[in-house]
C-alpha positions as CSV (number, residue, x, y, z in Angstrom):
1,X,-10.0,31.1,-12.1
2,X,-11.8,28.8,-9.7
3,X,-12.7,26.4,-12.7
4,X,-9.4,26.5,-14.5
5,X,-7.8,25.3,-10.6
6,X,-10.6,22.9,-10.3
7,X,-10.0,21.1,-13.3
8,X,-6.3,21.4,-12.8
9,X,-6.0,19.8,-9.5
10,X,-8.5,17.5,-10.5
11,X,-5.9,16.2,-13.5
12,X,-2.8,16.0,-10.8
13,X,-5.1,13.8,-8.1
14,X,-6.5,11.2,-10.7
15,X,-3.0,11.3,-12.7
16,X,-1.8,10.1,-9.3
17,X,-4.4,8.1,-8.0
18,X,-4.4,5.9,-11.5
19,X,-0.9,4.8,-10.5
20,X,-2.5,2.7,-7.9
21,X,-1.6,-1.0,-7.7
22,X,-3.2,-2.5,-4.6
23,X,-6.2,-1.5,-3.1
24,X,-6.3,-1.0,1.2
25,X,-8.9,-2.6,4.0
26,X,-12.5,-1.4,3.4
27,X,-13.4,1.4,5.8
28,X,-9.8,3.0,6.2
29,X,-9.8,6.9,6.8
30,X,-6.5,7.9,4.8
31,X,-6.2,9.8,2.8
32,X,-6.4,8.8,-1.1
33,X,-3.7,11.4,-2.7
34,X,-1.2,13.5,-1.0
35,X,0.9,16.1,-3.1
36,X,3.8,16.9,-1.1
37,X,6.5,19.7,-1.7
38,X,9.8,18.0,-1.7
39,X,12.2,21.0,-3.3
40,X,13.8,23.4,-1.3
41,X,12.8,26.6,-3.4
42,X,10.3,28.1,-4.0
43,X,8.2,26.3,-6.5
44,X,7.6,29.4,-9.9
45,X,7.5,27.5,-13.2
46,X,8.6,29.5,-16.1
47,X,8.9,29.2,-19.2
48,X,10.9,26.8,-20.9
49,X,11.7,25.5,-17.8
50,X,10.3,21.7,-16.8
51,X,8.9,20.7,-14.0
52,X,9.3,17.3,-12.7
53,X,6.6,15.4,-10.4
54,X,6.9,11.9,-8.8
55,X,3.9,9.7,-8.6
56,X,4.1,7.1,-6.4
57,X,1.2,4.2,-5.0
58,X,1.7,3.1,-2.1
59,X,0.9,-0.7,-0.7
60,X,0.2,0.5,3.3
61,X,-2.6,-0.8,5.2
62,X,-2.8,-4.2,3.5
63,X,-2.6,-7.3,6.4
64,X,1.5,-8.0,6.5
65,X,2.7,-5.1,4.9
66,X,4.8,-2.9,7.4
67,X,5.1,0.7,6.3
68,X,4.4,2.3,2.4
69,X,6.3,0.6,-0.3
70,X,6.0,2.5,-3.2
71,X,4.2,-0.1,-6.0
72,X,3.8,2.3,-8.3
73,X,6.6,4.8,-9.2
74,X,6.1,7.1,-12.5
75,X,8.4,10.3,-13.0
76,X,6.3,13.3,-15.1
77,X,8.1,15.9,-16.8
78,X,6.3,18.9,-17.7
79,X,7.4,21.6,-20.3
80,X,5.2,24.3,-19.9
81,X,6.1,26.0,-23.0
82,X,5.2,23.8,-25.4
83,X,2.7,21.8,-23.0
84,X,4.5,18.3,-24.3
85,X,6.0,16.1,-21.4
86,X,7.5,12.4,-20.7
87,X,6.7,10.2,-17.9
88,X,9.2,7.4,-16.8
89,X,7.8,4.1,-15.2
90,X,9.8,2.4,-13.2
91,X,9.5,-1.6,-12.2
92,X,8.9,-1.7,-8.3
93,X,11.5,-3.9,-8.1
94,X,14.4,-1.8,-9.6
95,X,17.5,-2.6,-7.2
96,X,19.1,1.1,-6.4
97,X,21.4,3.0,-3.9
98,X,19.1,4.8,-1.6
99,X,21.2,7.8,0.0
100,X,22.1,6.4,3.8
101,X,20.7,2.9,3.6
102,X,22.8,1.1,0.8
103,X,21.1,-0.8,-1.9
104,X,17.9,-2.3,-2.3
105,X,14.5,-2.0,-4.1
106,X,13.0,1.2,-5.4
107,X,10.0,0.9,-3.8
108,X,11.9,0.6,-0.6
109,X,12.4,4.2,-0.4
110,X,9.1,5.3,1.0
111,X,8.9,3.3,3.6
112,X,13.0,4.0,4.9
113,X,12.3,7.5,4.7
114,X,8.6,9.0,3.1
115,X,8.3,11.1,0.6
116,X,11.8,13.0,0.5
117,X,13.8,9.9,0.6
118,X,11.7,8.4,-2.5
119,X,12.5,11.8,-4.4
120,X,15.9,11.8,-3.3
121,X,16.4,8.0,-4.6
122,X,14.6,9.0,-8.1
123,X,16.9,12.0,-8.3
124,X,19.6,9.8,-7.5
125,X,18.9,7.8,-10.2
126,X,18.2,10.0,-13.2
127,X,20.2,13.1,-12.4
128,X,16.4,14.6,-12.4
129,X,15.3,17.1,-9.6
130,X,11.8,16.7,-7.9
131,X,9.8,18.9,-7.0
132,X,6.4,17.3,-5.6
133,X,5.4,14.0,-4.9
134,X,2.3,12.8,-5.8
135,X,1.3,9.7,-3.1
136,X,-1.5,7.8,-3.6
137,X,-3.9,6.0,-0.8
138,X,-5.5,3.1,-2.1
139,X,-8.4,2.2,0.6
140,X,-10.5,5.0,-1.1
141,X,-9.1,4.3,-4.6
142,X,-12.0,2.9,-6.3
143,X,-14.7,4.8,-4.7
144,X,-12.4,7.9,-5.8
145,X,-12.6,6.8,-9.7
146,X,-16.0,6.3,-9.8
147,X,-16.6,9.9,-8.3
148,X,-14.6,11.0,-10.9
149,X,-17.1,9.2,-13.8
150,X,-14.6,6.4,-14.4
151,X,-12.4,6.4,-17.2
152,X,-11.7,4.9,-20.6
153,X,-8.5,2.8,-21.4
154,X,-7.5,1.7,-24.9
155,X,-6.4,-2.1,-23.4
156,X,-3.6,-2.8,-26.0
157,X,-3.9,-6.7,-25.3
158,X,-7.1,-9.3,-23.8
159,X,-6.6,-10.0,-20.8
160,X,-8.0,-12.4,-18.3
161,X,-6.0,-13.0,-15.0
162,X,-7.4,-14.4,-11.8
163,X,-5.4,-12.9,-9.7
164,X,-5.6,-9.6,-10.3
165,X,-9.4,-9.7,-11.7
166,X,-7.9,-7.9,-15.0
167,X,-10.5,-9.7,-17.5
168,X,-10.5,-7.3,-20.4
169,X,-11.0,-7.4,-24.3
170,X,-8.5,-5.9,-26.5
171,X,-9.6,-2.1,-27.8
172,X,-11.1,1.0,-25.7
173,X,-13.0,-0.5,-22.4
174,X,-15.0,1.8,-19.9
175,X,-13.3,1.4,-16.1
176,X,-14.9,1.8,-12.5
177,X,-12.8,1.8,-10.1
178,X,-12.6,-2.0,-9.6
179,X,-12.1,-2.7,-13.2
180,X,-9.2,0.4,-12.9
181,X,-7.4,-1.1,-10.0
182,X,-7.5,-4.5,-11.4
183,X,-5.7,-3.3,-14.7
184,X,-2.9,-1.8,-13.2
185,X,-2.5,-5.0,-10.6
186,X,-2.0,-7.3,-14.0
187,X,1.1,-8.3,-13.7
188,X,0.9,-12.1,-15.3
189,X,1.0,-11.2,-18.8
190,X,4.4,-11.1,-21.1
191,X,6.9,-8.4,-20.0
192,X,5.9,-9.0,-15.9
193,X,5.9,-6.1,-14.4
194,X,7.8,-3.9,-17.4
195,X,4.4,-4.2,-19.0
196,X,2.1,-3.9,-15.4
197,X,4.3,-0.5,-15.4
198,X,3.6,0.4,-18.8
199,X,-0.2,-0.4,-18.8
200,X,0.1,2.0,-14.8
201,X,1.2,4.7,-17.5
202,X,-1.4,4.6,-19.6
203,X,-3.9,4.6,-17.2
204,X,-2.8,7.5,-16.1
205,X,-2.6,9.3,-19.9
206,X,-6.4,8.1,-20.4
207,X,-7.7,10.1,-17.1
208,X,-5.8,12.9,-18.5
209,X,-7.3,12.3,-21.9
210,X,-10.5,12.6,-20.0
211,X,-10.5,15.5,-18.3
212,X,-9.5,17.6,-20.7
213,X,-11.7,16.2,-23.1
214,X,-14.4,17.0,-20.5
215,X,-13.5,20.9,-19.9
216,X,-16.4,21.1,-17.3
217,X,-18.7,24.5,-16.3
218,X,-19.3,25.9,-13.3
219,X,-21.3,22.4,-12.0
220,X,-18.4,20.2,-13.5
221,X,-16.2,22.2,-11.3
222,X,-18.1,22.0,-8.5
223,X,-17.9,18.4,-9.1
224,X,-13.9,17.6,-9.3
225,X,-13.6,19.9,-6.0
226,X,-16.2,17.7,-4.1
227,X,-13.7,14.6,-5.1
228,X,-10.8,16.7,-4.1
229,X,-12.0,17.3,-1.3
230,X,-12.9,13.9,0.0
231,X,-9.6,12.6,-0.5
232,X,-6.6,14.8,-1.3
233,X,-4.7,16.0,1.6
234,X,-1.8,18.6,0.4
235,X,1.9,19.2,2.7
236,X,4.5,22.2,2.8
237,X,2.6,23.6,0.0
238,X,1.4,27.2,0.0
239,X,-1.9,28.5,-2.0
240,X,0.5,30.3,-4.4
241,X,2.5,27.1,-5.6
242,X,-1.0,25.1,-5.6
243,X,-2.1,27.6,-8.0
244,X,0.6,27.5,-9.9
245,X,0.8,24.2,-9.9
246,X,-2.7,24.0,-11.0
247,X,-2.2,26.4,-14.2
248,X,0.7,24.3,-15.0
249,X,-1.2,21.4,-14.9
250,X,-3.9,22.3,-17.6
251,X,-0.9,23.0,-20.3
252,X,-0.4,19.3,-20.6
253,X,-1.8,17.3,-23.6
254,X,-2.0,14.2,-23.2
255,X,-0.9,13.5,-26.8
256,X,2.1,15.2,-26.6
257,X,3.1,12.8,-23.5
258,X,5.7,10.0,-24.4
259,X,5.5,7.4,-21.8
260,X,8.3,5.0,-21.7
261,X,9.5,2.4,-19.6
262,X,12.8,2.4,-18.1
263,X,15.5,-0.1,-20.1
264,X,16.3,-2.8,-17.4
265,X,16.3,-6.6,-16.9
266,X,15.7,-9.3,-14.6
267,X,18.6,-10.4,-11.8
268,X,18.9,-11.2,-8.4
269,X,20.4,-9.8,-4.9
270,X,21.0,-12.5,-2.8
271,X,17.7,-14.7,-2.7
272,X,15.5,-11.2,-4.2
273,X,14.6,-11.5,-7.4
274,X,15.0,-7.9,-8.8
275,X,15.2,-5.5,-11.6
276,X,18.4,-4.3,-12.7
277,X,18.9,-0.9,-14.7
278,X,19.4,-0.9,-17.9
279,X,22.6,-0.1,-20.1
280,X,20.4,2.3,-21.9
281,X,18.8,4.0,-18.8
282,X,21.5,6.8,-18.3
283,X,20.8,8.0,-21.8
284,X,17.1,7.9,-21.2
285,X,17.1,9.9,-18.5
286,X,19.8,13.0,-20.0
287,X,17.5,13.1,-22.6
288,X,14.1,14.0,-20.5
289,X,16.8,16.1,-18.4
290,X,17.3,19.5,-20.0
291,X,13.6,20.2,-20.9
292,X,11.3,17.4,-20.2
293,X,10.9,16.6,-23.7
294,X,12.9,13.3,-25.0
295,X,14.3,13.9,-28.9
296,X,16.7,10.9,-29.5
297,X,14.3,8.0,-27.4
């Protein structure tokens, strides 16, 4: 048991932390991942019935930013039947209604109103209901991957941007932590940040790739729980659910998880430039709905 909720955990915190976009100040003592309970029940998968997760990456700590702005924003859906899922990324700049503060940016959410109000916004949204979030810290993001052994990314394009640090061939490349961080910053390649979203969601589907690939023993256990340890803090979640959230966790294969971006294009909101949802969104999100599983997308 301890090695199958090792490994487990260990899937959910680098599944999260690979959704970072911005790294924090050197030296800073948050906390890399925290899974929060956001539901109001109690948390009992069962079968046939999904389970939905929010992953966020937050942009807190950096010089000028005031409060966590979600950069990163990826809704999972598990099935735990059939172990297949979908995960829905979402451009930061998606211009919603946030319940008691009118409209504005996704990413927005977290910093009106934490972790519920972010849920509450997605939920919102997609007619989805959320039962953890998934927040990642970025100050100890990269030293956090390369405990973890790094990870390997099938890059679908070259790329070589300045400003992110993204300088990558096209075809499978080995990531540290910097080389991680910088390829979910690209954003200056075609598609803006639809693709920087897309390319977040991959990352995240090649850690899972990895750790289950890996299936560590006793020592490999050990391992994932001395990461954990260093930099996953957990709220309003009790032993049970984490275990159960744990088992739930090792029923996913990664090949069996559609990622897709959300259908949207490009407008403004005053002087904002923004993302607007897309025509084709509403159908999208019925679809992962009823069992996490999308059949017509």
């Amino acid at each position: 048991m301890t090695r199958v909720v090792a490994v487990a955990v260990a899937v959910l915190a680098v599944l999260s932390v690979t959704a970072a976009v911005r790294g924090g100040p050197a030296g800073s003592s948050q906390t890399a991942l925290e899974i929060h309970k956001v539901d109001t029940g109690a948390f009992s998968p069962r079968p046939g019935q999904p389970v939905f997760m929010l992953a966020l990456g937050l942009d807190g700590g950096r010089p000028g930013i005031d409060g966590d702005r979600s950069d990163a924003i990826h809704l999972i859906g598990i099935n735990p039947a059939t172990g297949e899922g979908t995960m829905i990324n979402f451009p930061r700049d998606t211009y919603v209604a946030i319940p008691g503060h009118g409209r504005a940016k996704l990413n927005d959410a977290y910093a009106l109103g934490g972790p519920g109000l972010a849920a509450n916004t997605i939920e919102q949204l997609t007619g989805i209901d959320v039962s953890f979030v998934l927040a990642t810290r970025f100050a100890p993001f990269v030293d956090m991957v390369n405990s973890a052994g790094g990870v390997d990314v099938d890059v679908p394009i070259a790329m070589n941007d300045s400003f992110s640090g993204a300088n990558f061939p096209q075809g499978r490349v080995h990531m540290g932590g910097n080389e991680a961080l910088a390829f979910s910053r690209n954003r200056h390649i075609t598609g803006g940040d639809f693709t920087r979203s897309e390319h977040q969601g991959l990352l995240i589907l090649s850690a899972l790739t990895k750790l289950r690939a890996e299936n560590p023993g006793a020592t490999g256990a050990a391992r994932y729980l001395a990461v954990l340890g260093r930099y996953v803090g957990i709220t309003g979640v009790t032993p049970v659910e984490l275990y159960r959230l744990s088992r739930l966790a090792v029923t996913i294969d990664p090949a069996k998880v559609r990622s897709v971006v959300m259908p949207g294009g490009i407008g403004t909101a005053g002087a904002q430039s923004i993302v607007t949802v897309g025509g084709g969104a509403a159908g999208l999100f019925a679809d992962m709905r009823d069992d996490a599983v999308l059949q017509s997308h």
